[in-house]
C-alpha positions as CSV (number, residue, x, y, z in Angstrom):
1,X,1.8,-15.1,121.8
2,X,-1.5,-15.9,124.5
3,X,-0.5,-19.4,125.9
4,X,3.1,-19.2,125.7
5,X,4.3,-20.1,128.9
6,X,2.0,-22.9,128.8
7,X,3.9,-25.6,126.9
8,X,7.3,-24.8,127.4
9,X,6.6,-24.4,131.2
10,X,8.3,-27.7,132.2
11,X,11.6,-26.3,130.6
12,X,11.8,-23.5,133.8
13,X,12.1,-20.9,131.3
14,X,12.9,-17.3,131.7
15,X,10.6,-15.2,129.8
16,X,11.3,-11.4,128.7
17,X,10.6,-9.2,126.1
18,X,12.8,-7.2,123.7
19,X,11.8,-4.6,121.1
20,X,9.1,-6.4,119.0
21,X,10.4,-10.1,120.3
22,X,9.4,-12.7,122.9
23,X,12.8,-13.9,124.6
24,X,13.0,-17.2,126.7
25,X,16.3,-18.4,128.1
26,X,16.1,-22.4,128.7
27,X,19.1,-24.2,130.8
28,X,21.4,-26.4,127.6
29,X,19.9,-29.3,129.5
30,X,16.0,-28.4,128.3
31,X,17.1,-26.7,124.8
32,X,16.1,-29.7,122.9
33,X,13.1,-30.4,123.7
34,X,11.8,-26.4,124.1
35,X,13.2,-26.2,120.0
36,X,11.1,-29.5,119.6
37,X,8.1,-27.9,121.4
38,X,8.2,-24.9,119.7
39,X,8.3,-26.2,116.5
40,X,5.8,-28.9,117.1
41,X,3.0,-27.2,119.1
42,X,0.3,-25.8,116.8
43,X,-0.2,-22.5,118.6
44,X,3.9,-21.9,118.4
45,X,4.5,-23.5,115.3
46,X,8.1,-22.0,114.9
47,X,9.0,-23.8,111.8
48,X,11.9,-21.3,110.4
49,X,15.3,-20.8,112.3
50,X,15.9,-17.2,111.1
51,X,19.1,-17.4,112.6
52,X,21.4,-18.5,115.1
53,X,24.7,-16.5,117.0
54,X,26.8,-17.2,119.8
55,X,27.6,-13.8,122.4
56,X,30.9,-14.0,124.2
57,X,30.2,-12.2,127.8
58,X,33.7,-13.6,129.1
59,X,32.6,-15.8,131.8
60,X,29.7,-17.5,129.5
61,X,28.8,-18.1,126.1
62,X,25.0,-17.5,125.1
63,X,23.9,-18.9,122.0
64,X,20.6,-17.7,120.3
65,X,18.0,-19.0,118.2
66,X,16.3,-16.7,116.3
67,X,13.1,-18.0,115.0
68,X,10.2,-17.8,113.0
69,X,6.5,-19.1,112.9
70,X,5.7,-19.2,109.0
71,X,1.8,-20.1,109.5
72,X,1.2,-17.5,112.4
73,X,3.7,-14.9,111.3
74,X,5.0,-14.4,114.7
75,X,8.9,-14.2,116.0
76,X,10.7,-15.5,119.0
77,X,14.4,-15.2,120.6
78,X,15.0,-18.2,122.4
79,X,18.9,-18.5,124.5
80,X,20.7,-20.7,126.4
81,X,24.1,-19.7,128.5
82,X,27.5,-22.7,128.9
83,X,30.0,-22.0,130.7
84,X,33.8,-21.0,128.9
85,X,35.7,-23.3,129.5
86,X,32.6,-26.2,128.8
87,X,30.6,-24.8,126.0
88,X,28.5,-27.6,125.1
89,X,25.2,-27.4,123.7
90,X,23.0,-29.7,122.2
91,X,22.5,-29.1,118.0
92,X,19.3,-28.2,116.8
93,X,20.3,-29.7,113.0
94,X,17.1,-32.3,113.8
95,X,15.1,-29.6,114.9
96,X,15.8,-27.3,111.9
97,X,18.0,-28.5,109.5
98,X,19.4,-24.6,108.5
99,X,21.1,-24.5,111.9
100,X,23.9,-27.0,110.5
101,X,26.3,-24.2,109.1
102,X,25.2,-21.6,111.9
103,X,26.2,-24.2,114.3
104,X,29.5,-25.0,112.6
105,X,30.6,-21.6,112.6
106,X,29.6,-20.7,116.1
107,X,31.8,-24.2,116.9
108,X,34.6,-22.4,114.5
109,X,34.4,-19.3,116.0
110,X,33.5,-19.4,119.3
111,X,34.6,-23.1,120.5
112,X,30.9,-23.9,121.3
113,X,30.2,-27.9,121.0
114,X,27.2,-29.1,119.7
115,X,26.3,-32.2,120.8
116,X,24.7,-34.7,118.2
117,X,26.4,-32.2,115.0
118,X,26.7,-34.5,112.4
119,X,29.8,-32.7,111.0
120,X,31.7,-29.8,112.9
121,X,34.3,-29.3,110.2
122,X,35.6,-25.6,109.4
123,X,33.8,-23.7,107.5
124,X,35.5,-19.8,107.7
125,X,39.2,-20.9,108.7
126,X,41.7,-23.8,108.0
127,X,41.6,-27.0,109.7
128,X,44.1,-27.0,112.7
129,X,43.7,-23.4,113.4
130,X,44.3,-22.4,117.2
131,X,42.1,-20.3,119.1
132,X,38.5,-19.0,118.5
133,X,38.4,-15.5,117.1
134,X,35.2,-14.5,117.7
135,X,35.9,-14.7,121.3
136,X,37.0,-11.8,123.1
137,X,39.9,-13.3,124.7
138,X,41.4,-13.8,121.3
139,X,44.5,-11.9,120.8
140,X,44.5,-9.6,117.9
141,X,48.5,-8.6,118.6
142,X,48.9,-6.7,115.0
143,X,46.5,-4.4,115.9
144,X,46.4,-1.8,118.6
145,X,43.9,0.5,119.5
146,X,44.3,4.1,118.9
């Protein structure tokens, strides 16, 4: 990964390493155009979203891309943190078209808004269902812990 912090500098990135992956955490405000940078740039060229979650630390939401550089066989973890009670993020659908159901369910499921989705319908629960169960706030009365 030589020349990494090189094109995505401009972004202000925080760059770490976990296990076998690069990590860089980007401000939502930069996301966009570090996914379009990273896909786009011939020494990156990360042209696979392997995958993408949301993590619920209570006082933010961090959603992560997972991706993948087909030609140069290398792997990435790029994040970005918003705030509870505004979880907005821009979508990446334009950037990799895979992250349209990933993104929907992290909507579903975590109340995370993706800016530009083209369709944030349910896909796991019922339309008009309150709350956001992956979060931890969500109450799970029926069950108790032993």
């Amino acid at each position: 990964m030589h020349g990494l912090p090189g094109p995505i500098a401009p972004f202000d990135p925080d760059i770490s390493a976990m296990l076998d992956e690069v990590v860089v955490a980007v401000a939502p405000k930069h996301l966009l155009a570090a996914c379009e940078t990273l896909r786009e740039d011939p020494r990156m060229g990360f042209d696979y979203l392997r995958c993408l979650t949301v993590v619920d630390y209570e006082e933010t939401l961090q959603v992560v891309y997972h991706l993948w550089s087909r030609d140069h066989r290398h792997k990435l973890t790029l994040k970005t943190s918003v705030p509870t009670d505004d979880p907005v993020a821009p979508s990446v659908t334009g950037v990799w078209p895979g992250a349209d159901w990933f993104e929907r369910e992290g909507h579903e499921l975590f109340g995370v808004v993706f800016a530009g989705h083209p369709d944030l319908r349910p896909l796991l629960l019922w339309e008009g269902f309150e709350g956001y169960p992956g979060r931890k706030s969500y109450p799970f009365n029926e069950y108790t812990e032993w």
